[in-house]
mmCIF file of the C-alpha atoms, coordinates in Angstrom:
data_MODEL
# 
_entry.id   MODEL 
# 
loop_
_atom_site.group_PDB 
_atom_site.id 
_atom_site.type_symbol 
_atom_site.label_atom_id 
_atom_site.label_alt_id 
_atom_site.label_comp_id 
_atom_site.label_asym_id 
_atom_site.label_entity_id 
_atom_site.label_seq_id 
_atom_site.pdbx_PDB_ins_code 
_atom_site.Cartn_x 
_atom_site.Cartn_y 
_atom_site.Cartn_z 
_atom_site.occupancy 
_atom_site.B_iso_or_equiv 
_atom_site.pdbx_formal_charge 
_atom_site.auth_seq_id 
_atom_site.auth_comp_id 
_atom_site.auth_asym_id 
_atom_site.auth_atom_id 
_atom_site.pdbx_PDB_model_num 
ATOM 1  C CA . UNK A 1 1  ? -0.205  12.155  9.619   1.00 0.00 ? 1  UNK A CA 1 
ATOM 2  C CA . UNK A 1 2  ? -2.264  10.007  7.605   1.00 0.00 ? 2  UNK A CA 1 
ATOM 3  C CA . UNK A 1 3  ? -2.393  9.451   3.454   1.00 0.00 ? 3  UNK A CA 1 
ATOM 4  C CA . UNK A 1 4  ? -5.008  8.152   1.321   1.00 0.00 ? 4  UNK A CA 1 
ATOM 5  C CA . UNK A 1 5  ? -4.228  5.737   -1.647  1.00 0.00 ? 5  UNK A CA 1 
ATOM 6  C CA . UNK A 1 6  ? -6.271  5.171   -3.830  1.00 0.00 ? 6  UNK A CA 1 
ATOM 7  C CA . UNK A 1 7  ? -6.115  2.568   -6.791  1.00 0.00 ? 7  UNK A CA 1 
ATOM 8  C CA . UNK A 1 8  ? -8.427  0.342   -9.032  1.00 0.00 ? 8  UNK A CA 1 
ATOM 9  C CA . UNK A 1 9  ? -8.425  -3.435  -9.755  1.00 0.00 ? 9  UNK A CA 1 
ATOM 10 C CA . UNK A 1 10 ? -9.745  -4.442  -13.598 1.00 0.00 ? 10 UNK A CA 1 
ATOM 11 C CA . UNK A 1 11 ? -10.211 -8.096  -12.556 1.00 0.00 ? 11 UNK A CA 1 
ATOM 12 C CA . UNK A 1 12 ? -11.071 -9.057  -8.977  1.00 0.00 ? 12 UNK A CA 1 
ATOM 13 C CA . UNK A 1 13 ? -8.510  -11.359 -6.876  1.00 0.00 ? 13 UNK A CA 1 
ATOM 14 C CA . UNK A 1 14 ? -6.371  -11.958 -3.947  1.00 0.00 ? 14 UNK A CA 1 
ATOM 15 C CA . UNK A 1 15 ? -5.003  -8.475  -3.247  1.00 0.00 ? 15 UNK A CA 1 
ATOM 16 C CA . UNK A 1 16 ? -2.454  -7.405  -0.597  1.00 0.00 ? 16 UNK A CA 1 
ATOM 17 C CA . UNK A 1 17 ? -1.328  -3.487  0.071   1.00 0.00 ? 17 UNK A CA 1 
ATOM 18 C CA . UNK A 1 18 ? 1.588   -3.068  1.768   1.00 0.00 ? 18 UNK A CA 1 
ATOM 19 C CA . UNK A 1 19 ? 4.319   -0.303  2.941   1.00 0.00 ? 19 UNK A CA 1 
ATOM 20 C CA . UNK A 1 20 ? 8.252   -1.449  3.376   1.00 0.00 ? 20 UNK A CA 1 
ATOM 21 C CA . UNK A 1 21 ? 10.616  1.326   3.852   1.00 0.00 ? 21 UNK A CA 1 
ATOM 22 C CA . UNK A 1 22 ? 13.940  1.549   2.166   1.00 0.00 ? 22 UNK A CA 1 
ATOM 23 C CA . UNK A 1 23 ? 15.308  -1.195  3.173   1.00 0.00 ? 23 UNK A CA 1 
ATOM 24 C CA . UNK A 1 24 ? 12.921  -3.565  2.236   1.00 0.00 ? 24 UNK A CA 1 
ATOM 25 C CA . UNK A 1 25 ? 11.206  -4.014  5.764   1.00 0.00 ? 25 UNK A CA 1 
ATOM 26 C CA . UNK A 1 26 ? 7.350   -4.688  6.287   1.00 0.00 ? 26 UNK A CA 1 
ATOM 27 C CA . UNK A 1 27 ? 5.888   -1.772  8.079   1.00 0.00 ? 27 UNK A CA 1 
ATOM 28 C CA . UNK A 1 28 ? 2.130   -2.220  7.711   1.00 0.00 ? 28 UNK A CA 1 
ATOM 29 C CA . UNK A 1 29 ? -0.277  -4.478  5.706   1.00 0.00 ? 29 UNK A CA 1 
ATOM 30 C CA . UNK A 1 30 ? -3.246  -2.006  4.625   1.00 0.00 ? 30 UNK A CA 1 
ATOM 31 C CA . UNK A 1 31 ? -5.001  -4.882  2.729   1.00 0.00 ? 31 UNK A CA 1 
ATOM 32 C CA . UNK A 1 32 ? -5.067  -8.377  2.552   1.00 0.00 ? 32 UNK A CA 1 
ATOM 33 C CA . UNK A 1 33 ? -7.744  -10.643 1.148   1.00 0.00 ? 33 UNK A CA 1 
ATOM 34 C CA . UNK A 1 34 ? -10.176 -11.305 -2.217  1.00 0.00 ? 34 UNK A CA 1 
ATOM 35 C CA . UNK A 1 35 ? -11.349 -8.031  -3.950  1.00 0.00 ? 35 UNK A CA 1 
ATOM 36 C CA . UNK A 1 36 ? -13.994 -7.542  -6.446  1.00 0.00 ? 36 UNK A CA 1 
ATOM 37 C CA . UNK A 1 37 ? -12.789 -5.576  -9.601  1.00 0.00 ? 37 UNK A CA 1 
ATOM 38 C CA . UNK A 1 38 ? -13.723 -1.905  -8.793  1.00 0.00 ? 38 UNK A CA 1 
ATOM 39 C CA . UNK A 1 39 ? -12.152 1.001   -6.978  1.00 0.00 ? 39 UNK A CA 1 
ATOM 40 C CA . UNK A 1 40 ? -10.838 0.772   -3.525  1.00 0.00 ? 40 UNK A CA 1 
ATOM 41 C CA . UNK A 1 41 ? -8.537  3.265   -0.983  1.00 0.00 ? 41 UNK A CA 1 
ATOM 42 C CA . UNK A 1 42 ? -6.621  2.632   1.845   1.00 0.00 ? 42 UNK A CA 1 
ATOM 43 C CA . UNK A 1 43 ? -5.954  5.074   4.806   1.00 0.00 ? 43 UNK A CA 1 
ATOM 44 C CA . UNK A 1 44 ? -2.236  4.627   5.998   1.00 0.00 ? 44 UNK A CA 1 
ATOM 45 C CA . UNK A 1 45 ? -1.417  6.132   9.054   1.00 0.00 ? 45 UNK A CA 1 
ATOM 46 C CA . UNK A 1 46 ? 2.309   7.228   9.456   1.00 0.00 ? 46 UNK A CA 1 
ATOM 47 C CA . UNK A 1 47 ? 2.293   8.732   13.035  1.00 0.00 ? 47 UNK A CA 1 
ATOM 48 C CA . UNK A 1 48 ? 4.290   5.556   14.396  1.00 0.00 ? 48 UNK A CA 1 
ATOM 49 C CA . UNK A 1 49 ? 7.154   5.922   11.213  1.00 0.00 ? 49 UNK A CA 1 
ATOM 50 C CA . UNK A 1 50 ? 10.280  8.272   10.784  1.00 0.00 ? 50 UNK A CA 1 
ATOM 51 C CA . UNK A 1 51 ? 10.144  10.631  8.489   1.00 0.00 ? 51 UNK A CA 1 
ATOM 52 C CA . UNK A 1 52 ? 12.078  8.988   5.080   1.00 0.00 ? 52 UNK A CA 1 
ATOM 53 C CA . UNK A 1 53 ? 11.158  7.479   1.914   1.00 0.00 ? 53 UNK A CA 1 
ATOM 54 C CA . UNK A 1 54 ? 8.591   4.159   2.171   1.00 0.00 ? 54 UNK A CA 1 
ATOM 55 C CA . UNK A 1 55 ? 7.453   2.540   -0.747  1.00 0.00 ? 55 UNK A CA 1 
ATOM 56 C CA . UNK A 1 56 ? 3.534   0.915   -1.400  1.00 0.00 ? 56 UNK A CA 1 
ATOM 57 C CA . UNK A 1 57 ? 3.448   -1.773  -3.224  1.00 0.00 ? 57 UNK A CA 1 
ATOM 58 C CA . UNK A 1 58 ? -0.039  -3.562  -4.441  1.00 0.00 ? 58 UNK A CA 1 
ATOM 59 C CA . UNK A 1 59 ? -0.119  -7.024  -5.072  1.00 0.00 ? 59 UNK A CA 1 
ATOM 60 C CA . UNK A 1 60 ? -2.852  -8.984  -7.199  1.00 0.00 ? 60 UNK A CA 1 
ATOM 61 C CA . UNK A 1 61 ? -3.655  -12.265 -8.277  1.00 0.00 ? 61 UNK A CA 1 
ATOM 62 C CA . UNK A 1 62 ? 0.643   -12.459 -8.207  1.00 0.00 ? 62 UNK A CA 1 
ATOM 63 C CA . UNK A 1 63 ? 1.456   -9.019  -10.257 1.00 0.00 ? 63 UNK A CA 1 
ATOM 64 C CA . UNK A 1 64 ? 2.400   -6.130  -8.455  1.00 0.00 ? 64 UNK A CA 1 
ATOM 65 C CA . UNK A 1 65 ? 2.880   -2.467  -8.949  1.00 0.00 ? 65 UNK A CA 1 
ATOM 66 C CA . UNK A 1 66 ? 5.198   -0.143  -6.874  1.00 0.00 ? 66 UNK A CA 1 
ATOM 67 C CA . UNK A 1 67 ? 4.742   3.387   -5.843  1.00 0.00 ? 67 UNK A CA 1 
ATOM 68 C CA . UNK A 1 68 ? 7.230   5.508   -3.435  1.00 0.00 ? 68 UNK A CA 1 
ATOM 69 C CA . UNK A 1 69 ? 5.541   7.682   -0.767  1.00 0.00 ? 69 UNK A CA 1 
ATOM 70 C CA . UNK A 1 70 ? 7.540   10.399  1.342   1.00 0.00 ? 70 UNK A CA 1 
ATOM 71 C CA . UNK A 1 71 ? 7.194   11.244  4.751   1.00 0.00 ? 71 UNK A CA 1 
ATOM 72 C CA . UNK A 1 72 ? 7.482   14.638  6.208   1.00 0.00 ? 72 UNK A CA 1 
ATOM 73 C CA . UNK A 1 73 ? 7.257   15.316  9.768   1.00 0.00 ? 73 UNK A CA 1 
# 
């Protein structure tokens, strides 16, 4: 199973995408490095996870913003 997120950037930066699950563990780094401002997306692929709640979270230039994801298997 794979997902596709999406998300824009109004001001280029450092930017790092990343999934944790619920207890706050790194699972995968989709991202990682200096973005232009524009629109980007990310494939994650969550064949190697249990199904359960994970969370996204997209960091820039120190901000971030947090989004939950579910997997079903």
């Amino acid at each position: 199973r794979t997902t596709e997120i999406s998300y824009q950037l109004a001001k280029g930066g450092k930017t790092e995408l990343e999934i944790y699950n619920v207890s706050g563990q790194l699972i995968a780094t989709l991202e990682s490095g200096n973005k232009n401002a524009g629109s980007y997306s990310a494939t994650w692929d969550a064949n190697d996870v249990a199904a359960g709640v994970y969370f996204y979270i997209l960091k820039v230039n120190g901000e971030q913003l947090q989004k939950k994801a579910i997997v079903i298997k």
